[in-house]
N, C-alpha and C positions, 0 to 999 in steps of 0.2 A: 752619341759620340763614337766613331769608329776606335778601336780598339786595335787595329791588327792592318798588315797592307797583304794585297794576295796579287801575286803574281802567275801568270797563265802562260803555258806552254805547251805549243799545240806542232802539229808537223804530221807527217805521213808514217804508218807504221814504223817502226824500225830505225828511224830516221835520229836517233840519241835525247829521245825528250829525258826519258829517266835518267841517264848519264847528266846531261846538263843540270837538272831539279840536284841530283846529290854530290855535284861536284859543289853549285852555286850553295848551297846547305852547309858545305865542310869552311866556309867563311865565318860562319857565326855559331854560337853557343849551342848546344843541343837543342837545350830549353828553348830557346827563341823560335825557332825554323821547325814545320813539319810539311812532310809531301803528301799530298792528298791524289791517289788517281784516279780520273774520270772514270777507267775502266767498275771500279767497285762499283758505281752506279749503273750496271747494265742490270734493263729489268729481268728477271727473273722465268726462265723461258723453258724450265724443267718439265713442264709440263705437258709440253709438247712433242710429239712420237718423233722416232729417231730420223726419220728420214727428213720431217719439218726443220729439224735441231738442224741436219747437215746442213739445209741449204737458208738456214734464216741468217739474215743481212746483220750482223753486226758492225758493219762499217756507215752502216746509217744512223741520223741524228734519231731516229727511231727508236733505237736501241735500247737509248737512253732514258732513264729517270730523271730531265731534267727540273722538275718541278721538286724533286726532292734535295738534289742538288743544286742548287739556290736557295734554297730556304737554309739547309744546313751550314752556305759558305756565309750566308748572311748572321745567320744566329755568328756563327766564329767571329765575325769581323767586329761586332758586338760585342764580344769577350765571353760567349754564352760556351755551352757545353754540348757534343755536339755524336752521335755513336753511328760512325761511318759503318755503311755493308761492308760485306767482305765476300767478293764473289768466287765462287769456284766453277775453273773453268771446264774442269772434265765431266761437272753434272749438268752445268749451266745453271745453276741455279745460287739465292744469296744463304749465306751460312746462318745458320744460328745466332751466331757468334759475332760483333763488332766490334769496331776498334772506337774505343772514346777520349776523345779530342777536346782540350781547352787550351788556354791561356796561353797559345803562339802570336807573334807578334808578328811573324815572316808564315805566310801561308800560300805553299807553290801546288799550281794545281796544274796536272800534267794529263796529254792525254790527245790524238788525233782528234778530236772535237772540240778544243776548248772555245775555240775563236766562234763556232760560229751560231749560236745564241746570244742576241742582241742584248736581251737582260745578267747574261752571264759579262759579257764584256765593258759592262757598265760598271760593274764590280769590281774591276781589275784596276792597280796602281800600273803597272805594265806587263805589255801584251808580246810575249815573243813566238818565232814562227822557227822549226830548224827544220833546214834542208840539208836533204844529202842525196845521192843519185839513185833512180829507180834500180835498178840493179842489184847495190848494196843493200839497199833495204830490203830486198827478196831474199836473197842469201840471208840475213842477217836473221831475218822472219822467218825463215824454212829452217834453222837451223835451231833458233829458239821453242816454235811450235814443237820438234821432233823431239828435242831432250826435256822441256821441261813439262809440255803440255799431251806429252804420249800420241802425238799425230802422227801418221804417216807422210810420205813426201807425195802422193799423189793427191792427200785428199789438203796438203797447204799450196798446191799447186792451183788443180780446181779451185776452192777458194778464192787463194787471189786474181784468178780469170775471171771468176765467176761476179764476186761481189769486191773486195779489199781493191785491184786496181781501179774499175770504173767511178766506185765509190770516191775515192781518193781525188780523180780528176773535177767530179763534181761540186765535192764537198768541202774535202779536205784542203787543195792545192787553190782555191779560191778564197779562202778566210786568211790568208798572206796577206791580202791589202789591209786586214783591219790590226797587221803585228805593227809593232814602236822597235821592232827590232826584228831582220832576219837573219839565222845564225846558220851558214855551213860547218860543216866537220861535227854538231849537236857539241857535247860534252868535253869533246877534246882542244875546243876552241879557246884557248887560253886570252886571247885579247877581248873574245867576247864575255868569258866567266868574269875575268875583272871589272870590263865596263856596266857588267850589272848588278856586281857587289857593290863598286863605288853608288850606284844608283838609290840603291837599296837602302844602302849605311845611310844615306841623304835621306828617304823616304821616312826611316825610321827615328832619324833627327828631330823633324819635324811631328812626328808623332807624337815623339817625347816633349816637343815644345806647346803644339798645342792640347795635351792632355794636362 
């Protein structure tokens, strides 16, 4: 018996996915809603010499732990118990440390990849996609990398030429057709945050009705 509805949101770097997950969150109870980012699931790549780190493709579905993450959205949806990585980015490597996760009934899973793993989007009550203009999302990402993740502005430049735009166009700006929703502006989109708390509130209805 499913337990919980999970919602997915996916878009191009920078583009308001987090913004949208915690605006859509400030609708309902603590308890109810947790955001889970696809990012924690990147595998673990510390082990590799510096100059491999610079240039390994984190913008690929590669990247990713998707086997570990499905299993853990599945145990959730379950009502199981569930100790999400927690990755750090300046080592590239996953912490010690997890964050452990139960009993949400609203489960928003953010992240440039969500859409496009067929078995992840099977999973999903609804699929959202947010766009915003290549441009903005650069600024928005060169400005983030620099304060929070100690980058410099040459090497978020490279980067995004290198792997984060191509990637994007192949990967990322292609799994739009499998969203139930696409949202401009991400998080600041007020008629789109309502149209998917009402959705939601209904998802959740129903849950309550047949549980």
């Amino acid at each position: 018996m499913k337990n919980s509805i999970l919602i997915g949101i996916a878009g191009g770097t920078a583009s308001g996915k987090t913004s949208l997950a915690k605006n859509i969150s400030k609708s309902f109870n603590e308890e109810e809603v947790c955001i889970i980012e696809q990012d924690s699931y990147y595998h673990d790549v510390g082990h590799l010499p510096n100059d491999q780190i610079h240039h390994h493709n984190f913008d690929h579905p590669d990247a990713y732990d998707f086997e570990l993450m499905i299993e853990q959205l599945k145990e959730l949806l379950n009502g199981g118990l569930v100790n999400v990585p927690i990755y750090d980015y300046t080592t590239h490597t996953r912490s010690d440390e997890t964050i452990e996760i139960t009993g949400h009934k609203i489960i928003i899973l953010e992240g440039i990849l969500t859409l496009v793993e067929e078995r992840l989007r099977d999973l999903m009550d609804i699929k959202v996609y947010v766009q915003a203009p290549d441009d903005i999302r650069f600024i928005r990402r060169l400005k983030r990398d620099i304060e929070k993740r100690g980058r410099s502005v040459n090497s978020v430049i490279e980067q995004y030429m290198e792997t984060v735009r191509p990637m994007h166009q192949q990967f990322i700006e292609t799994t739009k057709k499998y969203a139930d929703l696409i949202i401009p502006q991400g998080g600041h989109n007020e008629v789109a945050i309502d149209l998917l708390t009402t959705k939601i509130t209904s998802l959740l209805r129903n849950l309550k009705i047949s549980s």
